[in-house]
N, C-alpha and C positions, 0 to 999 in steps of 0.2 A: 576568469577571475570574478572574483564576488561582488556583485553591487551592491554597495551598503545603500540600500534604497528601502526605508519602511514602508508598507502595508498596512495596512487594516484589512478586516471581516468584510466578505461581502454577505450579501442574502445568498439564500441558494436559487440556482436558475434551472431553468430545463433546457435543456440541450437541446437545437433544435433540427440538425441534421447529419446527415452521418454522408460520408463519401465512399464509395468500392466504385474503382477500376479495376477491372479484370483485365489481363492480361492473356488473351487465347483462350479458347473455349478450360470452364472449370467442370475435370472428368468427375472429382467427387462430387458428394451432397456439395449441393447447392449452400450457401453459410448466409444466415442472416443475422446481425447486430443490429437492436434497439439502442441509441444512444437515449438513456434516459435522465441522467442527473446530472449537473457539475455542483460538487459540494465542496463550500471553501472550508481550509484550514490556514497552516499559519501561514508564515510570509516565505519566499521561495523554497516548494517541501524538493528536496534532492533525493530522498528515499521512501521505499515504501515496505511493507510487508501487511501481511494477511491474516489473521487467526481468531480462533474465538476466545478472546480476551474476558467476556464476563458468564461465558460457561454456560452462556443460554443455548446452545446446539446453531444457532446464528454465527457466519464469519463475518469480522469486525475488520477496521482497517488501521495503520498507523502509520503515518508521516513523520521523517526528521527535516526540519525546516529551517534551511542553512540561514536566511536573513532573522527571522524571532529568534533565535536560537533555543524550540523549544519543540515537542511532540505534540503531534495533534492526533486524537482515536474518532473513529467514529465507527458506533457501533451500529451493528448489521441489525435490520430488520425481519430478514429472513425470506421476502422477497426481492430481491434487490436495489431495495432503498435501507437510508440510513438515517438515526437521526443527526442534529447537529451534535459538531464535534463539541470534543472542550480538548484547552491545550495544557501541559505544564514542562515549566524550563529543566534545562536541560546544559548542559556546557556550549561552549564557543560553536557556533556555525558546522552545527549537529548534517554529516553529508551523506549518509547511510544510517539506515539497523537492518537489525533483521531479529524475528521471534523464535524460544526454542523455551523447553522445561528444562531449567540448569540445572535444578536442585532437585531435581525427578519428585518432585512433589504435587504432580499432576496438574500445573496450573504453567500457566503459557509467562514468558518472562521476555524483556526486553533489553536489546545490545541496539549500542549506538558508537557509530562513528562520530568522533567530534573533531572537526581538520582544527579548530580554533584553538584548541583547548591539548593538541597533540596527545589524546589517550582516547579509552575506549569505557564505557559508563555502562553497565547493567543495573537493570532497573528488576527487582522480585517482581513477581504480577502478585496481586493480590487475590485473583480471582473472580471480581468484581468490576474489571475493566480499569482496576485502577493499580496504582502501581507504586512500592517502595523508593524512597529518593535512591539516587543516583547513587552508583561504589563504584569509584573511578580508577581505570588503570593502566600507566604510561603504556604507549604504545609504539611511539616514534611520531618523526616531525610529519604532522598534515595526512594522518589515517582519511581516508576516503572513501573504502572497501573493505567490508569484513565475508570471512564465510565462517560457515561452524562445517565440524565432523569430529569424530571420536579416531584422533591422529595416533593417541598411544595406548589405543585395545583395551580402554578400561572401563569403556560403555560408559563416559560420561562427556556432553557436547565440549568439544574445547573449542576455541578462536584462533583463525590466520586473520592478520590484518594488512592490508594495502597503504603501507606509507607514502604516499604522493607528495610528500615535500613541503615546501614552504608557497604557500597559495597557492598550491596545488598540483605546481610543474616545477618547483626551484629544489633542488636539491640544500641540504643530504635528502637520498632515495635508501628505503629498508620496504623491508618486511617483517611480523614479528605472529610469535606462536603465544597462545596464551592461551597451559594446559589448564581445566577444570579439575578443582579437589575432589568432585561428589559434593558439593552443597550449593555450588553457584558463585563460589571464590575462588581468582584465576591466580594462576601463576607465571611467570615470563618463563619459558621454555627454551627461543629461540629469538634472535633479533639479530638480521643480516641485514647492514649498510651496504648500496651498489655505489661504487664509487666510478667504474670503468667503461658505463655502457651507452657513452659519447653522448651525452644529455637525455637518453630515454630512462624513460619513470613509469612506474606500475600503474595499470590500470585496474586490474581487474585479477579474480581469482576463481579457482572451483578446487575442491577435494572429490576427487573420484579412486578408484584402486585400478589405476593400466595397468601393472604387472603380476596382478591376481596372486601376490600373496597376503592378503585379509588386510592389507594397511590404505586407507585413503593417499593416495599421492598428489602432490602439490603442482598446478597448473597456474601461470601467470603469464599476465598479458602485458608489454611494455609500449610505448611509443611515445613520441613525442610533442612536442606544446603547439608547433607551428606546422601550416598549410604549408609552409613555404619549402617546407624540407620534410618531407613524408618519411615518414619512417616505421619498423615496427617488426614482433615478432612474439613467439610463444617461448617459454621457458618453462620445461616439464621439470620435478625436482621429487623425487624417489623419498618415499617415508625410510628412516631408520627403526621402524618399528616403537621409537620412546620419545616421541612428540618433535623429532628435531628429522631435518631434509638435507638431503643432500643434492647437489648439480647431475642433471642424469643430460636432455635432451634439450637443443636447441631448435627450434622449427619454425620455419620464415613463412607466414600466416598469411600477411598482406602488409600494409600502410595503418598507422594511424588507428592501430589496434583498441577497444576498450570493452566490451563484456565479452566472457567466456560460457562457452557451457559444453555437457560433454552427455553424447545419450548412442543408441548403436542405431542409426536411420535405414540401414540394410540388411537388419537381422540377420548376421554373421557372428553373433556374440561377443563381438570388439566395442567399447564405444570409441566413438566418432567426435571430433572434435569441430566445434564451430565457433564464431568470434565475427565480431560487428566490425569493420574496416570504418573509420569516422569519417572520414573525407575522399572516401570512395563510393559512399552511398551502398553498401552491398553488403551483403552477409561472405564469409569465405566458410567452405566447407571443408574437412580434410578426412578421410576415410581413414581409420588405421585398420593398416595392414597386421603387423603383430606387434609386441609391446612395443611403447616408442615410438614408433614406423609407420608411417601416415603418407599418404596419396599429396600428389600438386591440390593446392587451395583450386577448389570449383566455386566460380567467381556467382554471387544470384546477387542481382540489384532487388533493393528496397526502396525504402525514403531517404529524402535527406538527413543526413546525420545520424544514422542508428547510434543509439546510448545505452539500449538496454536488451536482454534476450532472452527468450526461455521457449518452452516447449511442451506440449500436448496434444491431445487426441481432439482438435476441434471438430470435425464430421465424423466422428462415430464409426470411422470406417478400418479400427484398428490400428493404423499408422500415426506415426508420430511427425504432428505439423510443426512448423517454427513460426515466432509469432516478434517482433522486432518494432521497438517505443524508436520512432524517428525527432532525431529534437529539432531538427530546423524546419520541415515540413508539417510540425503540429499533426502526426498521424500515427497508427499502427499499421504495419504491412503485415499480410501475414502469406505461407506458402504452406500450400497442403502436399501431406508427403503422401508416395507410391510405394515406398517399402523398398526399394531395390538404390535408395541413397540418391533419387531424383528427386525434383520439387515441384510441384506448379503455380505460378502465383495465383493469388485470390483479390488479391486488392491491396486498396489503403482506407482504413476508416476514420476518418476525422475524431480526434480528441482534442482538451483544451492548449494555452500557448506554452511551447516548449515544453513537450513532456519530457522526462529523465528516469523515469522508473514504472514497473508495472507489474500486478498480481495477476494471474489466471487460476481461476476458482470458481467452483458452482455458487455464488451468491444466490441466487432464489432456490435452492432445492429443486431444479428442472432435470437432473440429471447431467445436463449441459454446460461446460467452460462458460464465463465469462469474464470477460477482459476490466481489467480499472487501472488505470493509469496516474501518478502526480505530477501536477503540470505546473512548473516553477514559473510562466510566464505569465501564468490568470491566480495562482496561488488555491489551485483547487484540484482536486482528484476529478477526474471521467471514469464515467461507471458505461462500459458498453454488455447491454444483458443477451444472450445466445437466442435465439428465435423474436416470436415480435413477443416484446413484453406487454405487460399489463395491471398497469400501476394504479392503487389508489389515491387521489387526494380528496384532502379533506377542506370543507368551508363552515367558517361558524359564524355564526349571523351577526357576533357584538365580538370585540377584543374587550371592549372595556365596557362595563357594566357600575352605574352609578343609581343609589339610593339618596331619598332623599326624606326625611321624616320629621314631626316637629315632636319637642320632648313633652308638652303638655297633652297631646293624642297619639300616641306611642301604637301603633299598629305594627303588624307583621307585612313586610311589602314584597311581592316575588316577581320574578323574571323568567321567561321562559329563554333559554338560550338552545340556539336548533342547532345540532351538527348534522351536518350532510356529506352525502360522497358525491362529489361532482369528477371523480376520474371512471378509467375502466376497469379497476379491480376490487374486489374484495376488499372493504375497508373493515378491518376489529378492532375495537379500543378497547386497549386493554386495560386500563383502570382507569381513573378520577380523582384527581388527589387535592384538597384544598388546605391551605396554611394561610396560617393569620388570624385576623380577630373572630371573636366566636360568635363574633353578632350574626355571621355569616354561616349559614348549615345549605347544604345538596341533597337531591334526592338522587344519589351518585345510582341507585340498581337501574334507575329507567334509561342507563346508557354504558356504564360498563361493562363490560363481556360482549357489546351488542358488534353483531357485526353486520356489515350494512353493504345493501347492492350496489352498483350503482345507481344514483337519482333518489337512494331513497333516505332516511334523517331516521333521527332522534331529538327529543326535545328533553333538553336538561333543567328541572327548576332550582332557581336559586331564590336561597330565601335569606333577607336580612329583617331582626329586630334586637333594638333595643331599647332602652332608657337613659342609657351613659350619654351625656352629652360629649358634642365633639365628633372628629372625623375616627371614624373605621376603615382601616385596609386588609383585605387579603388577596392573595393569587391562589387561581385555580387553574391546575396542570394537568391535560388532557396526553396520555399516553396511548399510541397507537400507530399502525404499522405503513403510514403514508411517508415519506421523505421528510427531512427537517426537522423532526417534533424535538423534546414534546409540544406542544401549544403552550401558550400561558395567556388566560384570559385575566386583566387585572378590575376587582372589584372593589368598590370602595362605596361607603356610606356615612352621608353626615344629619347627624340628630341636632336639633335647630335649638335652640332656647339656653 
């Protein structure tokens, strides 16, 4: 249940350690994670997704953040830092999105669950990282979980949604289909109320196609609220080809069921079905055999509380690893796969408190996965980067810059302001931008474009004159690819008389 507990912004911190226990000798590549940034957003984020939001070839990131009730972005740097985010509201105690082009107009668009607010909010991207208000559309009581897929073969994303009820675990329990026009307007398709299934409520979904005739089929994960009475199971539900499902498979998974995902780990060209057991600590595996038709759950322990799931090729060794956001233990587990549907653990790496969701994507251009997680308990994302990274930060000699002149000897007065790299990487600014009064001018080419080694600067001059008596203010915005930016260095000048 939700703590209505307000937040504030923090600063952004650096992360200062990373944990792996291994578990028996690791047969693959050897996996190193840099924990490099926690960077906050709003107040407890429950979702996350991935994408390049302002179309600079950089992946961005976005939070829905159940206590602000509002999205926070933060856009990618390109090697994996970010700047600071910015947030904008959003409906009631926003607990999922996920990004997709609705309107196939090449630009990335945003879906949100909203449990508060009982509907589902698409938001246009505008291409610019920013993004059209909200076109809100019932869903059922206490949506939780959305997935997209093209359910009725007209190549255009639609939406399943996961009603979880009333704060989350009280019934009425549905699910509901909301097919796409072609322009990024849904329509209700489908909406099944569970009235029967002895108090278990949906957790979780995937669209995959198990019975290989071109239609994504509907996977759902159920269980129920309490430790005390374990429960749980998978519910497969067969596409009708015209956006609506039918009851095919029932499959007893584990306990306490909550993400699904579906990939084929033993290259048999079946996929495989997996799903996070909440209070068993463990991933459950299930091989299918042919449609439908899946092997006994093979039990792998993770961390406490897996929340979250998904899947990639972390060592490079062609097989598909699983990689599991633990919310009670504050970690990621991850298990590298063998290809013949076995696993090996690799560890657990410390991210921030209680995380609930997480991206795998090349953030720095390494070629290489790496992991970011939002962590509802510190109200920040963890960025863990694949090999040891190597990040710039930046230092500037003044935040705030003051003149001071008298109006009967009116002179021109400059400042020399020095930026340096005091990190390990490659530091580029890539512009210089000043607003506000015009008393104030820069000699912006002797630093932007520069890019800088480590240890080594730039010295920026800033020049103020006037005659106007009275206080001058402007800010000068330093853009550049270290974490946190941009800078704002604030200037101000007072002509005396």
């Amino acid at each position: 249940m939700i703590e209505f507990v307000r937040r504030v912004f923090k600063p952004w911190r650096v992360c200062c350690a990373v944990v792996l226990v291994a578990a028996g000798p690791v047969l693959a590549q050897n996996l190193v994670f840099t924990p490099v940034l926690s960077a906050p957003v709003g107040a407890h984020p429950e979702g996350l997704t991935v994408g390049d939001f302002n179309e600079d070839g950089h992946l961005d990131v976005a939070t829905a953040n159940s206590e602000s009730d509002d999205v926070s972005v933060l856009l990618g740097n390109g090697n994996g830092t970010f700047r600071s985010g910015y947030s904008f509201g959003v409906g009631q105690s926003p607990m999922f999105l996920a990004t997709e082009d609705l309107d196939r107009d090449g630009t990335l668009d945003l879906i949100v669950a909203e449990t508060g607010s009982d509907r589902v909010a698409v938001l246009l991207g505008k291409g610019n990282g920013f993004f059209e208000e909200p076109v809100p559309y019932p869903s059922g009581k206490g949506p939780t979980f959305l997935t997209l897929g093209d359910v009725d073969g007209d190549e255009d994303q639609d939406i399943v949604v996961v009603n979880s009820g009333r704060f989350g675990h009280y019934p009425p329990f549905s699910w509901s289909v909301l097919l796409n026009n072609g322009g990024g307007a849904f329509a209700l398709a489908q909406h099944v109320e569970e009235q029967d299934r002895n108090g278990l409520f949906p957790t979780g979904a995937s669209l995959e196609d198990l019975d290989d005739d071109g239609f994504p089929d509907l996977t759902l994960t159920w269980s129920q609220p309490s430790w005390r009475t374990p429960n749980g199971y998978v519910s497969a539900l067969r596409n009708r080809g015209q956006g609506t499902f039918a009851a095919w498979r029932t499959i007893q998974a584990g306990f306490t069921l909550s993400a699904v995902t579906q990939t084929d780990v033993n290259a048999d060209g079946n996929l495989d079905l997996i799903v996070t057991s909440l209070f068993t600590d463990s991933i459950k595996l299930l091989l299918q055999l042919s449609p439908g038709q899946y092997t006994k759950p093979a039990n792998m322990e993770v961390g406490f509380s897996p929340v979250a799931l998904s899947y990639k090729d972390l060592d490079g060794d062609g097989y598909r690893d699983l990689i599991a956001t633990n919310r009670a233990s504050d970690s990621t587990s991850i298990l590298l796969g063998r290809g013949d549907g076995s696993f090996q653990p690799a560890g657990h790496y410390a991210v921030g408190a209680v995380p609930t969701a997480m991206g795998i994507e090349d953030f720095d251009h390494d070629g290489s996965p790496d992991i970011v997680t939002a962590n509802s308990g510190s109200d920040d994302v963890s960025i863990l980067l694949s090999g040891k990274a190597v990040i710039p930060s930046i230092s500037l000699s003044a935040e705030a810059v003051r003149f001071s002149v008298d109006v009967d000897t009116p002179a021109r007065r400059t400042h020399q302001l020095t930026v340096s790299n005091v990190g390990l990487g490659s530091l580029s600014i890539a512009d210089i931008v000043l607003e506000g009064s015009r008393a104030f001018s820069i000699e912006r080419e002797s630093c932007a474009g520069a890019t800088l080694a480590t240890g080594k600067f730039c010295a920026l001059p800033i020049h103020f004159e006037s005659t106007a008596s009275g206080r001058h203010q402007a800010l000068l915005r330093i853009f550049d690819n270290a974490p946190g930016g941009p800078r704002i260095v604030t200037l101000s000048g007072t002509v005396k008389g």
